[in-house]
N, CA, C and O atoms as a DFTB+ gen file, in Angstrom:
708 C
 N C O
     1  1      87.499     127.863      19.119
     2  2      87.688     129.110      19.739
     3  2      87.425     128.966      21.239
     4  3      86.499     128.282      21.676
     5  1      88.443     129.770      22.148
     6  2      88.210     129.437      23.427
     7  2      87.549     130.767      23.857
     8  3      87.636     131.879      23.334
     9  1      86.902     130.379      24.892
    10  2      86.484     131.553      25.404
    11  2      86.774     131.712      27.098
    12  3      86.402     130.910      27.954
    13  1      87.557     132.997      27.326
    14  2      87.869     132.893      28.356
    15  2      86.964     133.892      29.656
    16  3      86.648     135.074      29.521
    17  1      86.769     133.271      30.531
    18  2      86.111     134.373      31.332
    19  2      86.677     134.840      32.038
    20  3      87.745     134.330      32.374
    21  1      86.106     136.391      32.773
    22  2      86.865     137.247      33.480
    23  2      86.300     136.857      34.307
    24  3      85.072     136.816      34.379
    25  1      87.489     136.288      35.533
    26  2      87.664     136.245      36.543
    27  2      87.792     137.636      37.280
    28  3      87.768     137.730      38.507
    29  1      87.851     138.098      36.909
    30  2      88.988     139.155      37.619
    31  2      87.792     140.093      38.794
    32  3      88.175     140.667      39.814
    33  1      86.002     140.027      38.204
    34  2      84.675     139.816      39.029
    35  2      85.060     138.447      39.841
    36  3      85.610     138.942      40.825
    37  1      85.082     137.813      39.928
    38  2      85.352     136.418      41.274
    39  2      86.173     136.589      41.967
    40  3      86.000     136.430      43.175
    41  1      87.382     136.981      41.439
    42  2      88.546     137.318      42.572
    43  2      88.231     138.643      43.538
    44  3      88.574     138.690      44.719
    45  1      87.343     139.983      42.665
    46  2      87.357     140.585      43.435
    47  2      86.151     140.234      44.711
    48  3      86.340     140.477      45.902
    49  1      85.138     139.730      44.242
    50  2      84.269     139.697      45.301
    51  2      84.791     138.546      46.558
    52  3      84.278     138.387      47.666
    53  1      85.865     137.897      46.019
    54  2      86.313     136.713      47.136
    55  2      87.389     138.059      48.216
    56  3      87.588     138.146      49.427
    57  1      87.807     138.817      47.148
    58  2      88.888     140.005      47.883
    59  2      87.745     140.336      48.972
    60  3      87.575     139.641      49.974
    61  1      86.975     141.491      48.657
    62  2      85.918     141.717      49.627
    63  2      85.637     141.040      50.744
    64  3      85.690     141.475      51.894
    65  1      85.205     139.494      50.229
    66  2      84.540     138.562      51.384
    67  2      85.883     138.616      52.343
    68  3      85.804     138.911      53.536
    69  1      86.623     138.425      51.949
    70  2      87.797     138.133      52.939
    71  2      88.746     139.401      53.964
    72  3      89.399     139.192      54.986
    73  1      88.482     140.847      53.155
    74  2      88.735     141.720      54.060
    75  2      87.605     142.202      54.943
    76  3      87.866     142.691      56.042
    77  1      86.526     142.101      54.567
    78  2      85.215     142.609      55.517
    79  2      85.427     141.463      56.340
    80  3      85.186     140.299      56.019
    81  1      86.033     141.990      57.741
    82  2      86.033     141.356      59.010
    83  2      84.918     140.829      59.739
    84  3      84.569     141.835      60.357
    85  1      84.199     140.000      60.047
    86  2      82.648     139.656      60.315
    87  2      83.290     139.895      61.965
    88  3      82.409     140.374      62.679
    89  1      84.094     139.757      62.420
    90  2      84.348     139.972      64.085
    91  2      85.388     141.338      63.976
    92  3      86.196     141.695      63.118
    93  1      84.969     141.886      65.227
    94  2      86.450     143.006      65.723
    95  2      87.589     142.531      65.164
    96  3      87.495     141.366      64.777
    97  1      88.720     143.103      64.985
    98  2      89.870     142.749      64.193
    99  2      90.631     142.810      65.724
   100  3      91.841     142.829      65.496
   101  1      90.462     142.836      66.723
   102  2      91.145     142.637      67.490
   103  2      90.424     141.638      68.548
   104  3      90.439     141.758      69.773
   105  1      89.976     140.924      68.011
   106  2      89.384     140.153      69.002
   107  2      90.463     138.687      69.613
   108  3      90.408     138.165      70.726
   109  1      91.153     138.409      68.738
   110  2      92.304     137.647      68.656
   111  2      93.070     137.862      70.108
   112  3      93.160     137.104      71.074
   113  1      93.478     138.914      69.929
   114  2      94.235     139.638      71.348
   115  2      93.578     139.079      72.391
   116  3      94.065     138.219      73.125
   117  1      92.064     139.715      72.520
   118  2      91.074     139.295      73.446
   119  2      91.293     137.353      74.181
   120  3      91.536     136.870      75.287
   121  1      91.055     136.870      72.935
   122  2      91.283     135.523      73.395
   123  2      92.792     135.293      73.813
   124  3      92.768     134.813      74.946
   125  1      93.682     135.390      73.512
   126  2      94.741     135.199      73.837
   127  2      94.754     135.836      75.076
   128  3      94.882     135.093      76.049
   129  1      94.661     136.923      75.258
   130  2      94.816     137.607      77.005
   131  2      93.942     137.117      77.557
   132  3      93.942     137.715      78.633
   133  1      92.873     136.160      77.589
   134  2      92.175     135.618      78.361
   135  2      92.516     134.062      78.269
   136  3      92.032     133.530      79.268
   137  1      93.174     133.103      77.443
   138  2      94.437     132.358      77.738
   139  2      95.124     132.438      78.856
   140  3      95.105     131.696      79.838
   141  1      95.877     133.620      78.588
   142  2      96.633     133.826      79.300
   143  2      96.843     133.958      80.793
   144  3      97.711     133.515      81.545
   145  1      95.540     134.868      81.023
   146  2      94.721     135.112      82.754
   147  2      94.462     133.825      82.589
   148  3      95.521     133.385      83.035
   149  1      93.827     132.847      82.272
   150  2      93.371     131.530      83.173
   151  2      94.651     130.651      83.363
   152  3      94.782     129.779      84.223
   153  1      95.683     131.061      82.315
   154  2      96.744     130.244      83.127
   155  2      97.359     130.556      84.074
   156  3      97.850     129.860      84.963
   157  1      97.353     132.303      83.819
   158  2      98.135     132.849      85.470
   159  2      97.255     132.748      86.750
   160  3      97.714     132.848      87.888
   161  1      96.190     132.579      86.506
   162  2      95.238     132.508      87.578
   163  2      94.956     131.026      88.157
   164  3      94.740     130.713      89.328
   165  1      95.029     130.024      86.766
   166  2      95.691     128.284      87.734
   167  2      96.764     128.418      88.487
   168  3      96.754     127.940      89.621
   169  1      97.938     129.124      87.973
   170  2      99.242     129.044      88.299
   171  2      98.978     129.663      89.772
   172  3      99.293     128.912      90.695
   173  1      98.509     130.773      90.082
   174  2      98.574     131.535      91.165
   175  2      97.817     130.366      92.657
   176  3      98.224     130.093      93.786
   177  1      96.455     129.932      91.767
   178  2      96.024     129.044      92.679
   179  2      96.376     127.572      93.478
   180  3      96.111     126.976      94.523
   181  1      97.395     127.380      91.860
   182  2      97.890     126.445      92.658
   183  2      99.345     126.646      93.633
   184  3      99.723     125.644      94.241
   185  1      99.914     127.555      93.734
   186  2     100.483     128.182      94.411
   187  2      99.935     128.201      95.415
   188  3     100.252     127.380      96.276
   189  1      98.932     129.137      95.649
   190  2      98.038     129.081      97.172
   191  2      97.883     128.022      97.910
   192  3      97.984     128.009      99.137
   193  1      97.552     126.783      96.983
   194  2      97.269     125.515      97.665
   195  2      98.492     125.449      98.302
   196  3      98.517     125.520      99.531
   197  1      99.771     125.293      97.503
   198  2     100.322     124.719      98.083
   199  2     101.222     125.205      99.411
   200  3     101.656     124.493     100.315
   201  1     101.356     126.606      99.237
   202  2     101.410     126.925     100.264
   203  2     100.738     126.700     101.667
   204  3     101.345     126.343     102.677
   205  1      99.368     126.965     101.574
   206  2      98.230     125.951     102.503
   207  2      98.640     124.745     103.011
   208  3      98.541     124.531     104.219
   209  1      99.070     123.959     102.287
   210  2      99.377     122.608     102.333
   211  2     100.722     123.069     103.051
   212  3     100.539     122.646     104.193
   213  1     101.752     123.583     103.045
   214  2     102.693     123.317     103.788
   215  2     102.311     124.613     105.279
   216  3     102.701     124.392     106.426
   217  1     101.775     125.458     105.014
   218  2     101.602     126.122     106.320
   219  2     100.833     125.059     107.217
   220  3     101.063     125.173     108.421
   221  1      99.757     123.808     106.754
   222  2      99.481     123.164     107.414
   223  2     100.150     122.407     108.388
   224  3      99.907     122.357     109.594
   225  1     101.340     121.606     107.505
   226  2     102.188     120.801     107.887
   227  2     103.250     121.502     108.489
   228  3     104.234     120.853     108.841
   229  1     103.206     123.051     108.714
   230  2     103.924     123.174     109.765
   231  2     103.625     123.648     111.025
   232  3     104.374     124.367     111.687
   233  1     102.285     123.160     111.441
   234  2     101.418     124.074     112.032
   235  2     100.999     122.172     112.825
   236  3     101.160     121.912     114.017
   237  1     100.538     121.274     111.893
   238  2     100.920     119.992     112.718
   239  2     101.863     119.164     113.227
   240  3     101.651     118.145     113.884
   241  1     103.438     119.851     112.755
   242  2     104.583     119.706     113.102
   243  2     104.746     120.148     114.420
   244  3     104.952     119.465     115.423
   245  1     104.611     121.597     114.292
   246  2     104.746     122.597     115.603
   247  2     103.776     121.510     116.613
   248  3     104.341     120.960     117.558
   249  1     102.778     121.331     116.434
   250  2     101.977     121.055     117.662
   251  2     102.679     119.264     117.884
   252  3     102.994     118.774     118.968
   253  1     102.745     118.788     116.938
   254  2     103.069     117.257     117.688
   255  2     104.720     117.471     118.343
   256  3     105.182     116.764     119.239
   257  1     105.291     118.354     117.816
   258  2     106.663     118.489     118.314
   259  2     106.010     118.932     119.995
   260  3     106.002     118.053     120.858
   261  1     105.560     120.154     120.275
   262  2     104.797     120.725     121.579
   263  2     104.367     119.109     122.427
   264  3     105.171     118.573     123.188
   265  1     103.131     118.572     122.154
   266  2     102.970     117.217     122.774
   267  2     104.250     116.337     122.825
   268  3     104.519     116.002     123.978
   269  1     105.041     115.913     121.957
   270  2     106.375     115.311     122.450
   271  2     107.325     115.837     123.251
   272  3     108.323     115.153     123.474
   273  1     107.206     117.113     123.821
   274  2     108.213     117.839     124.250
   275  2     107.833     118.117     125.797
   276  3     108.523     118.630     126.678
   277  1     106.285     117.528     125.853
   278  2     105.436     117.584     127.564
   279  2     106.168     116.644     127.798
   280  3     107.391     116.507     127.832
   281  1     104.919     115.688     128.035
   282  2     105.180     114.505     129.079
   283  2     105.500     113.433     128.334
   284  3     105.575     112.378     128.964
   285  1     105.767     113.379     126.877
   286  2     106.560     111.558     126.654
   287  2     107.487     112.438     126.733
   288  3     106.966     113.047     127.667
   289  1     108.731     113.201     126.469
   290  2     110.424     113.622     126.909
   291  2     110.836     113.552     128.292
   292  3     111.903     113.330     128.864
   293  1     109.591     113.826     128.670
   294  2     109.283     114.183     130.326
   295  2     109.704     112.716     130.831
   296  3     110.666     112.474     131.559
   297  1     108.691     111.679     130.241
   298  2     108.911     109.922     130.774
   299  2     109.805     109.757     129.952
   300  3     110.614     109.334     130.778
   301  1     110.405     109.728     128.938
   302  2     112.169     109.432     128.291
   303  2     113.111     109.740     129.785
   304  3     113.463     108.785     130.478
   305  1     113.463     111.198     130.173
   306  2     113.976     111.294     130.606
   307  2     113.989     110.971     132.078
   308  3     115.009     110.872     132.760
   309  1     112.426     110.777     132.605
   310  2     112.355     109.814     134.008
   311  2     113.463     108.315     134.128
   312  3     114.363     107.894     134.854
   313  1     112.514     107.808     132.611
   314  2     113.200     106.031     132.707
   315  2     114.442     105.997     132.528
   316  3     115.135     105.176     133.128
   317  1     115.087     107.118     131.443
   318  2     116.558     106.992     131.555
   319  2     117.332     107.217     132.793
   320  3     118.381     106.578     132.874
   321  1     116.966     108.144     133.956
   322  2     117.761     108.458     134.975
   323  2     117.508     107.328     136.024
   324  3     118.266     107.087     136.964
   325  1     116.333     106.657     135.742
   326  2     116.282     105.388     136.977
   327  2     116.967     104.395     136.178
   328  3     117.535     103.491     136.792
   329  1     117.003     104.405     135.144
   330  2     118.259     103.010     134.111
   331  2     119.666     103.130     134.799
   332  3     120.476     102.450     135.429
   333  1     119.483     104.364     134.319
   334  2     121.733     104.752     134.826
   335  2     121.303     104.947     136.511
   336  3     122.445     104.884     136.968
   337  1     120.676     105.084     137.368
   338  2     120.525     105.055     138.983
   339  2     120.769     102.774     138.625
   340  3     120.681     102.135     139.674
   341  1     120.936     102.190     137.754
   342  2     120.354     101.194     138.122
   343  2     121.782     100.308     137.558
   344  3     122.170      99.183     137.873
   345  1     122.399     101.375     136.546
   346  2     124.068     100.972     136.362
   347  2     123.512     101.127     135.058
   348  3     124.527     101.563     134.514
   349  1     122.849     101.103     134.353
   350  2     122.817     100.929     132.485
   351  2     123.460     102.284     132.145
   352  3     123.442     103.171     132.999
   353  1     123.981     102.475     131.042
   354  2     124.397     103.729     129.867
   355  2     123.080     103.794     129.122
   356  3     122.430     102.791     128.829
   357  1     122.720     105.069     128.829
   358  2     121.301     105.703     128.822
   359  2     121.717     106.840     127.850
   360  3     122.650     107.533     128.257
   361  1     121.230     107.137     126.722
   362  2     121.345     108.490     125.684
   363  2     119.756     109.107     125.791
   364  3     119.128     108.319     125.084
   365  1     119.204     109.680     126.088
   366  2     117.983     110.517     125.552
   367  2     118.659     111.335     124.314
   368  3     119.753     111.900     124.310
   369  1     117.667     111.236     123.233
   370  2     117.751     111.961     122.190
   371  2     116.100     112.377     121.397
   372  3     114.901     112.113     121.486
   373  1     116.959     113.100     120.705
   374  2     115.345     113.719     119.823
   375  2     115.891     114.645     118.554
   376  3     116.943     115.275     118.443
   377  1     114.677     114.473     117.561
   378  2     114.623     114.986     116.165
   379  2     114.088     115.634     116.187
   380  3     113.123     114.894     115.998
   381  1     113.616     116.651     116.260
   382  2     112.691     117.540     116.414
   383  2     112.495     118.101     114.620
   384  3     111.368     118.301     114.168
   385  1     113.554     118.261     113.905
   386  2     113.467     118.714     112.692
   387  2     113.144     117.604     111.513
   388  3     112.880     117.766     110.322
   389  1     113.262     116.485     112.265
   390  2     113.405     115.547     111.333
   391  2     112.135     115.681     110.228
   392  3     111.184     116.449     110.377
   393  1     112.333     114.750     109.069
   394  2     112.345     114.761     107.577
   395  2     110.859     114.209     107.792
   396  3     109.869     114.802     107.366
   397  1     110.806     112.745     108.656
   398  2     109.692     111.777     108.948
   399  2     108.826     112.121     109.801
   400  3     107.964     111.292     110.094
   401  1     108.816     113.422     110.428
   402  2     108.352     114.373     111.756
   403  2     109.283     114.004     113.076
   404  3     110.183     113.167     113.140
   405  1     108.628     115.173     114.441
   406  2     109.183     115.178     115.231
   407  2     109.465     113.843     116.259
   408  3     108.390     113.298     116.506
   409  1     110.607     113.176     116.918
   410  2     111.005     112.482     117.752
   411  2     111.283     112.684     118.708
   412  3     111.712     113.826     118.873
   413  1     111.249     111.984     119.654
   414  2     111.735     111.607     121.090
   415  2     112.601     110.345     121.517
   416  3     111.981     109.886     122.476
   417  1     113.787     109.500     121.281
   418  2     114.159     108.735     121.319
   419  2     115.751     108.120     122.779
   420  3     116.774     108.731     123.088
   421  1     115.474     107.404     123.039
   422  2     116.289     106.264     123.906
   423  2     117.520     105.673     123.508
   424  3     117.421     105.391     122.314
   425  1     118.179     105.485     123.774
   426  2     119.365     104.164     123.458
   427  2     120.027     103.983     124.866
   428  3     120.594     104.817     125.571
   429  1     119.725     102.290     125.123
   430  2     120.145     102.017     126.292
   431  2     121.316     100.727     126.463
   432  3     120.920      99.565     126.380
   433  1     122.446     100.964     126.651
   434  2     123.357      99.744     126.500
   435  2     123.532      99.105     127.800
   436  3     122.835      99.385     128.774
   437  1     124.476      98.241     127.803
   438  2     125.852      97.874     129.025
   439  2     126.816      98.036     128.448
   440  3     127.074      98.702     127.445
   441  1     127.704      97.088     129.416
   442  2     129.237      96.765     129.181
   443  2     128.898      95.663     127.571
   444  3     129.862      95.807     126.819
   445  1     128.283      95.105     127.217
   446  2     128.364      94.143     126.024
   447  2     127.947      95.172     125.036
   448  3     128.672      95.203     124.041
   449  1     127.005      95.988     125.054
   450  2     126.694      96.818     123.640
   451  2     125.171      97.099     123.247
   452  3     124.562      96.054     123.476
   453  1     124.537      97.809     122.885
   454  2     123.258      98.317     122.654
   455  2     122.402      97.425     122.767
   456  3     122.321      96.469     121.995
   457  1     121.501      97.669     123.947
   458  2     120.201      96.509     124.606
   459  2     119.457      96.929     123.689
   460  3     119.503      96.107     122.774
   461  1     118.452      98.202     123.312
   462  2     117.674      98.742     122.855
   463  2     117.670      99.878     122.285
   464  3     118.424     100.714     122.783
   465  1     116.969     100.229     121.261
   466  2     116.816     101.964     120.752
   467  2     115.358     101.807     120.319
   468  3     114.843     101.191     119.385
   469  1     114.681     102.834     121.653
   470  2     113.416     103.142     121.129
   471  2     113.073     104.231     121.152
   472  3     113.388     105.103     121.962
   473  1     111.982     104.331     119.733
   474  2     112.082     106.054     119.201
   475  2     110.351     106.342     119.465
   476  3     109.894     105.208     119.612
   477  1     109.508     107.080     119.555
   478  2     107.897     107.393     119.902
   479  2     108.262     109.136     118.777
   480  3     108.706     110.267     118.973
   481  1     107.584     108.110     117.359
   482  2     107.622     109.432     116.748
   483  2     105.782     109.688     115.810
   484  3     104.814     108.985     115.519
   485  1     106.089     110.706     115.708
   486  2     104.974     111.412     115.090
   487  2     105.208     112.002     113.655
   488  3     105.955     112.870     113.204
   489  1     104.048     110.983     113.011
   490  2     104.060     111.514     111.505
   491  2     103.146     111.937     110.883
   492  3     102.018     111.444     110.899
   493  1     103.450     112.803     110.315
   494  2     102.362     113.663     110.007
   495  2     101.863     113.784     108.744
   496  3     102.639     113.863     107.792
   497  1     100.703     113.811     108.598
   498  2      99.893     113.196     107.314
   499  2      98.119     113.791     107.009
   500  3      97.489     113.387     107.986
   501  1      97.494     114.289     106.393
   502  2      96.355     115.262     106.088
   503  2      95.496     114.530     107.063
   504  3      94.340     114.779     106.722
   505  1      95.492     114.028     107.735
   506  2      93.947     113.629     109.210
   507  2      94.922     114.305     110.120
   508  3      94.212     114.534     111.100
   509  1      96.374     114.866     110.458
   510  2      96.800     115.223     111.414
   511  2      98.092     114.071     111.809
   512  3      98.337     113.177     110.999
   513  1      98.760     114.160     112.911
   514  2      99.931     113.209     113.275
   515  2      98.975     111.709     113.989
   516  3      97.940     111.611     114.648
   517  1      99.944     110.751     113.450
   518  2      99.833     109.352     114.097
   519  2     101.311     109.147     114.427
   520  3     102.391     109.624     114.080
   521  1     100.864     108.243     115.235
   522  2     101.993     108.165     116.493
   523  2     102.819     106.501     116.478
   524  3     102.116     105.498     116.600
   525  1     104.009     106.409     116.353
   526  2     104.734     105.313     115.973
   527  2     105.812     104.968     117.071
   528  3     106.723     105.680     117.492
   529  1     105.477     103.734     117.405
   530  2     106.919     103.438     118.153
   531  2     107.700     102.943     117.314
   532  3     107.257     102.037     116.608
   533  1     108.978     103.349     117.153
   534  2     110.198     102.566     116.152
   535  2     111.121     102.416     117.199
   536  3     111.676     103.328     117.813
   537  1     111.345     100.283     117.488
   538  2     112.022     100.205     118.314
   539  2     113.187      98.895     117.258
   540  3     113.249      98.398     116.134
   541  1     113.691      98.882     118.182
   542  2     114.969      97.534     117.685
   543  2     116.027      97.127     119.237
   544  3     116.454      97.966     120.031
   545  1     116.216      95.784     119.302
   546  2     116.629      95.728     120.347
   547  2     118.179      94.450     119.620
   548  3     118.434      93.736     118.651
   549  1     118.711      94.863     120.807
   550  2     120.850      94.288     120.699
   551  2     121.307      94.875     119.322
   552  3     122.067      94.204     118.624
   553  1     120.859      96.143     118.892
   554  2     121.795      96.611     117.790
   555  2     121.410      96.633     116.372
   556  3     122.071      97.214     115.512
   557  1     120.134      95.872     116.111
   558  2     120.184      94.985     114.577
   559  2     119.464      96.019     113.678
   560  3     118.239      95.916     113.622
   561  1     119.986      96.876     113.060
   562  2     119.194      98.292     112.939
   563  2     118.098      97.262     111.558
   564  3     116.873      97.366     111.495
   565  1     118.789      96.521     110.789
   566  2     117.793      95.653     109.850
   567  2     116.574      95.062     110.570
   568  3     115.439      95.121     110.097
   569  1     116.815      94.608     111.501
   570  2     115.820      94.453     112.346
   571  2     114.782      94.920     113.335
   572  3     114.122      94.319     114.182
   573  1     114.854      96.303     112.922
   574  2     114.154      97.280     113.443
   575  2     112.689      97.225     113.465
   576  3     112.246      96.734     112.427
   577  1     111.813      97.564     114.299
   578  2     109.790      97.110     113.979
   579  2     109.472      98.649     114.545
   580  3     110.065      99.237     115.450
   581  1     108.258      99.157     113.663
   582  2     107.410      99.936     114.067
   583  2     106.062      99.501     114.556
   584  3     105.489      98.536     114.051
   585  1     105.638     100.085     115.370
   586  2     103.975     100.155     115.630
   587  2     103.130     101.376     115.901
   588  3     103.294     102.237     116.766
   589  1     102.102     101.260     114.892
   590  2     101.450     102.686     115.397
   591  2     100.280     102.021     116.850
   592  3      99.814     100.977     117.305
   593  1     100.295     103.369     117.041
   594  2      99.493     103.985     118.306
   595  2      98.403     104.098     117.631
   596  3      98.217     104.965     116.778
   597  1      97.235     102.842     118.108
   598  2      95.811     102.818     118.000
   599  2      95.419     104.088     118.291
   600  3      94.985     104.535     117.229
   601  1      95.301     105.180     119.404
   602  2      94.584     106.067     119.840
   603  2      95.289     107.043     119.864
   604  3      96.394     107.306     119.389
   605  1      94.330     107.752     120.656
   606  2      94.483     109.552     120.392
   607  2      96.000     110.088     120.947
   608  3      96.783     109.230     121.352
   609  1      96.381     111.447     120.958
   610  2      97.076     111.798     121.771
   611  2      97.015     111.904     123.404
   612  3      97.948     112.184     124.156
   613  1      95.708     111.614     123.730
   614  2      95.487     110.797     125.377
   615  2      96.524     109.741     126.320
   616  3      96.791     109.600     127.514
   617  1      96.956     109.051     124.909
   618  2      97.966     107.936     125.364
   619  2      99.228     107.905     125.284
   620  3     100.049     106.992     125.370
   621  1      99.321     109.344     125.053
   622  2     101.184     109.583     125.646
   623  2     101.542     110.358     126.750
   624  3     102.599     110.988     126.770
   625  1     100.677     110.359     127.745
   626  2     101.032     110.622     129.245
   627  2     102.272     110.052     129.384
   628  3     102.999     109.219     128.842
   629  1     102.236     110.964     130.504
   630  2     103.947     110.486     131.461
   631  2     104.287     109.131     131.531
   632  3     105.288     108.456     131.289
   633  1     102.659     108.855     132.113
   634  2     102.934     107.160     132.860
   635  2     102.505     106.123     131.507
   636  3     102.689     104.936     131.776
   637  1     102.099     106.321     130.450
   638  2     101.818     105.718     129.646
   639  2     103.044     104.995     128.938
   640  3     103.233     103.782     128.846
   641  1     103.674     105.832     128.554
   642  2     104.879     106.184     128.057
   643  2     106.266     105.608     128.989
   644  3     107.274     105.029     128.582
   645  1     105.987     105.902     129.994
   646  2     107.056     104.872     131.199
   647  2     106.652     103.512     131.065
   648  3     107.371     102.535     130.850
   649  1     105.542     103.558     131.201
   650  2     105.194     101.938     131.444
   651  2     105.211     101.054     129.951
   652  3     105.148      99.827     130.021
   653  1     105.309     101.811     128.437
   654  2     105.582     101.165     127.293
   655  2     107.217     101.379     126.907
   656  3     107.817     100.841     125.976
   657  1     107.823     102.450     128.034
   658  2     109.360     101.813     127.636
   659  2     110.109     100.694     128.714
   660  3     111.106     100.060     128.367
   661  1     109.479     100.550     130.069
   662  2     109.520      99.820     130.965
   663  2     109.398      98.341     130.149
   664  3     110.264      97.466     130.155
   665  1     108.018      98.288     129.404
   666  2     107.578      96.758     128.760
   667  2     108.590      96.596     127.633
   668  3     109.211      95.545     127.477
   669  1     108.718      97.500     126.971
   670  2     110.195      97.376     126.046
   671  2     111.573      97.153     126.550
   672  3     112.402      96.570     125.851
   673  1     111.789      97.503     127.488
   674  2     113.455      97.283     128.524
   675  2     112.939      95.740     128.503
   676  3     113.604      94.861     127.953
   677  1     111.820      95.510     129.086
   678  2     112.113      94.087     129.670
   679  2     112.212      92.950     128.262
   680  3     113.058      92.061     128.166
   681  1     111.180      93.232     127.297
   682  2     111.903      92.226     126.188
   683  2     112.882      92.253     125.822
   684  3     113.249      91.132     125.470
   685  1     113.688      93.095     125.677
   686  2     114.660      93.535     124.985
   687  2     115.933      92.870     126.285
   688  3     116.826      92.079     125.982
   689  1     115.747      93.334     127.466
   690  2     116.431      92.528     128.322
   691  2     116.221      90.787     128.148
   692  3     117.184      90.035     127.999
   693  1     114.851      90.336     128.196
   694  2     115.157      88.857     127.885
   695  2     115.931      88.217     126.603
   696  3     116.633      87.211     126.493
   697  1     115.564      89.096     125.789
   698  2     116.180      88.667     124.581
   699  2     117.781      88.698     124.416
   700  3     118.267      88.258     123.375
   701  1     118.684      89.264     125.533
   702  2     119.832      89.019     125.626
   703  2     120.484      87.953     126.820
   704  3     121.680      87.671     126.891
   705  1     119.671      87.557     127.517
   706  2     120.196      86.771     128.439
   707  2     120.752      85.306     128.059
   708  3     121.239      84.586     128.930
């Protein structure tokens, strides 16, 4: 003979345990909308940054463009007018928008074809702009060399700047003779 027991006491008290809510029945929501705020609130922040980050970089753009636009354009355009007073073909140019930051740049030929192209640019990077000469001389754009500028913005005076495209004419002149 079997004997069967009533369950039907176990099921209900498991019924019970399981509808008596031990937390708010809406507490679920709660966590989820607070999910939710910390992701809109990363999202927002990192937004901010990055905005920051580019109002920076255009704020050290603006100013190294301002210093390139004194006195090194100022000595570009001195040495070029005593080049062509001297018979050379002479371009002053400049980037001002450029991708790599703002420029100031040279190209100086003859009758045979491009002696030199030298560029005094500023790139800009979270300590602020450093300062690069990108030169290449008779054409060889593969052969192009940069150098940064050990020091401050102190060392792009008028005459600084004449006298490092002056020292550049002249290699660049020996190197074709």
């Amino acid at each position: 003979m079997r004997h069967y027991r009533d369950l039907s006491f176990t099921f209900a008290r498991y019924r019970e345990k399981r509808e008596t809510p031990l937390t708010d029945p809406d507490a679920w929501k709660k966590n989820v909308a607070d999910i939710v705020s910390q992701k809109n609130q990363a999202t927002d922040d990192a937004v901010k940054r990055e905005q920051s980050r580019k109002d920076h970089l255009i704020a050290e753009n603006q100013k190294a463009r301002e210093i390139l636009q004194d006195q090194p354009e100022e000595a570009f355009r001195e040495f070029a007018s005593y080049l062509e007073s001297q018979g050379e073909t002479v371009k002053v140019r400049h980037g001002w928008e450029d991708a790599n930051g703002p420029w100031v740049g040279i190209d100086v030929s003859d009758r045979r074809g491009l002696i030199m192209d030298v560029v005094l640019q500023a790139r800009i990077g979270a300590g602020g702009p450093k300062w690069f000469w990108v030169y290449e001389y008779g054409g060889n754009r593969r052969a192009s060399r940069e150098d940064e500028i050990q020091s401050s913005d102190a060392e792009l005076t008028k005459q600084h700047v004449i006298e490092s495209l002056a020292g550049r004419y002249q290699k660049a002149s020996a190197n074709r003779r």
